[in-house]
N, C-alpha and C positions, 0 to 999 in steps of 0.2 A: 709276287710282282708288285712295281710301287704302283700308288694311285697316281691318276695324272691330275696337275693341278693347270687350273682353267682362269683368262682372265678376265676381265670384264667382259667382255667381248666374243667368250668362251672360246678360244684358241689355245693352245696347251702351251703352258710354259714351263712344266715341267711333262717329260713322254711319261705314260704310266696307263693303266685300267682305266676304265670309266664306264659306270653303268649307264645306260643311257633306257630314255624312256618314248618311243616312236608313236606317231599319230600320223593319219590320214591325211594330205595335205591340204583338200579340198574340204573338210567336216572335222579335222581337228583332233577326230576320234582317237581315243587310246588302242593302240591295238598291241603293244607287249614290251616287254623289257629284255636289255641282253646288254653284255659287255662289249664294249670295245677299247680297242690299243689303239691310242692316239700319239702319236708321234709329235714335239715339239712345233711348235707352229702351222698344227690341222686342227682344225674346229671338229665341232660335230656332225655326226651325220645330215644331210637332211630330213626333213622332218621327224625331227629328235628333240629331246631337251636330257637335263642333268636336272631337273626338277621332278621330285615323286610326286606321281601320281595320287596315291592315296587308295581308297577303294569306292566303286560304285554302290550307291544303294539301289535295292531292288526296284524295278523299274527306269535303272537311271547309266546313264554312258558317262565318262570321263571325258574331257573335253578340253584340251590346249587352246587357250586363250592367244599365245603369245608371249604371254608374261606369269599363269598360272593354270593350273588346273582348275575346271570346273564338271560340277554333277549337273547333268540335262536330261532331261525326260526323255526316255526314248518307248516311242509308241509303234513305230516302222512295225509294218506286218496288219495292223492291226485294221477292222472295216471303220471307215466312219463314215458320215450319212450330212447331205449338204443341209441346211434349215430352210435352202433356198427351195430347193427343188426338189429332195428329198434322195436324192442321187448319192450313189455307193461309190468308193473309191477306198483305196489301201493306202497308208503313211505310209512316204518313201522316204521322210527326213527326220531329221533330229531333234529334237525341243518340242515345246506343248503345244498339242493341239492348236491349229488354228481357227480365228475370228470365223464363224459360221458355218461353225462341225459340231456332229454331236458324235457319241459311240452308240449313245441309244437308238435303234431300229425304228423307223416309223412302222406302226400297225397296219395302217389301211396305204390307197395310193390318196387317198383323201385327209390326210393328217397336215396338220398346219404347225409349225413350230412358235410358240408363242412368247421364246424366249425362257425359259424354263422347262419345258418339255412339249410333248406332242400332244396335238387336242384334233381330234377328227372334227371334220366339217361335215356335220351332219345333213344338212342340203343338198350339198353339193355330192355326200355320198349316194343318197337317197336317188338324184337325180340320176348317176352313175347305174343305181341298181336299175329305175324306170328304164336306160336306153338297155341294158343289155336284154332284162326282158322283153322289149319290144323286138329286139331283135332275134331274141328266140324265139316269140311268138310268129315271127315272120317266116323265120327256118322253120318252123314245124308247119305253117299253114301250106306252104308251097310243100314240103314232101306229101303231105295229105293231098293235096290237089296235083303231083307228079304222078303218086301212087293210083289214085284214082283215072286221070286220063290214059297213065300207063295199060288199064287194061279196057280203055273204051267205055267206061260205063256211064258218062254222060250222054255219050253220042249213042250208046244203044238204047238208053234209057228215052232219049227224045224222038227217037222210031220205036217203042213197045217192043223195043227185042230184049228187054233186061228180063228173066225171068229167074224162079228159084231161090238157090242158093244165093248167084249174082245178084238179087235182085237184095237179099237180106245185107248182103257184104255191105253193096251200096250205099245201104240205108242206114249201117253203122258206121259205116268210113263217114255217111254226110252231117250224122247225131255228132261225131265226134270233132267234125268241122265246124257245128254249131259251140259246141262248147271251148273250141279255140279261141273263135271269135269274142266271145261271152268273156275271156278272161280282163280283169281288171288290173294293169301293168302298176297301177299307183301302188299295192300294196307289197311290191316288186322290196324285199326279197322273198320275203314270205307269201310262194306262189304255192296253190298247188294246182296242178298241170294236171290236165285230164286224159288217161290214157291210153293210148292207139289200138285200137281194134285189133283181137287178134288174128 
């Protein structure tokens, strides 16, 4: 079959083959190649050229300009992580990276971007480790003090009805409320926790 010959304008002015090379209309993207028969005065498909492609390099999409093909970074799929806020999201488009993404993971929720990489905020993490142990020092004081009211031994204890066994429990459930209390949250993370009466 002849080839069809195209003119400025890419309309056939001769009918014949033509390879043609299709892309995305909205990203440009290369997505394949195939022949078509073009008949005297029909142009090309839409979103098509008569211009070769070439081939991608790894990492990289083919990309219709208009007027040529270009190689674009294609990163789509991939996590990157905001410098702002540290926040994850997935590339949904095509070309490099943008302005204030990294690929690299922050470590802590305390990392700070410094413009080259991630540097924890030691303070500010430190301060993070004090509240949460404060707050499991509070979770643990209240079960110990649940536990205990749970089985009346304050209240029998201040009428002299605690005796015994109950009376030893007591006395370790309250040794062990002592040493909650005693704990020093500043050295928070490196606690060690004293613990619960068996």
């Amino acid at each position: 079959m002849a080839s069809a010959v195209l003119d400025k304008t890419k309309i056939a002015t001769v009918a014949g083959s033509i390879t043609v090379h299709n892309f995305v209309a909205q990203t440009g993207e290369y997505t394949g190649s195939g022949d078509e028969y073009l008949a005297v005065g029909v142009g090309l498909p839409a979103h098509s050229t008569d211009i070769a492609p070439g081939v991608a390099g790894d990492g990289c999409v083919l990309v219709f300009t208009g007027q040529k093909w270009s190689q674009q970074e294609d990163h789509r799929g991939e996590t990157v992580y905001s410098t702002t806020d540290r926040s994850a999201s997935t590339i949904d488009y095509i070309g490099a990276m943008k302005d204030g993404f990294t690929s690299v993971a922050p470590a802590t929720q305390y990392d700070k971007w410094d413009g080259e990489k991630w540097v924890t905020d030691t303070d500010a993490q430190h301060a993070g480790n004090m509240a949460s142990a404060a707050a499991l020092k509070a979770a643990y004081i209240a079960d110990a003090n649940d536990y205990m009211n749970g089985r009346q031994w304050p209240g029998k204890a201040a009428i002299g009805r605690l005796k015994g066994d109950e009376l030893t429990q007591y006395g370790m459930w309250l040794d062990y409320l002592d040493l909650l209390e005693a704990v020093d949250i500043s050295s928070a993370p490196a606690i060690s926790w004293p613990v619960k009466p068996e």
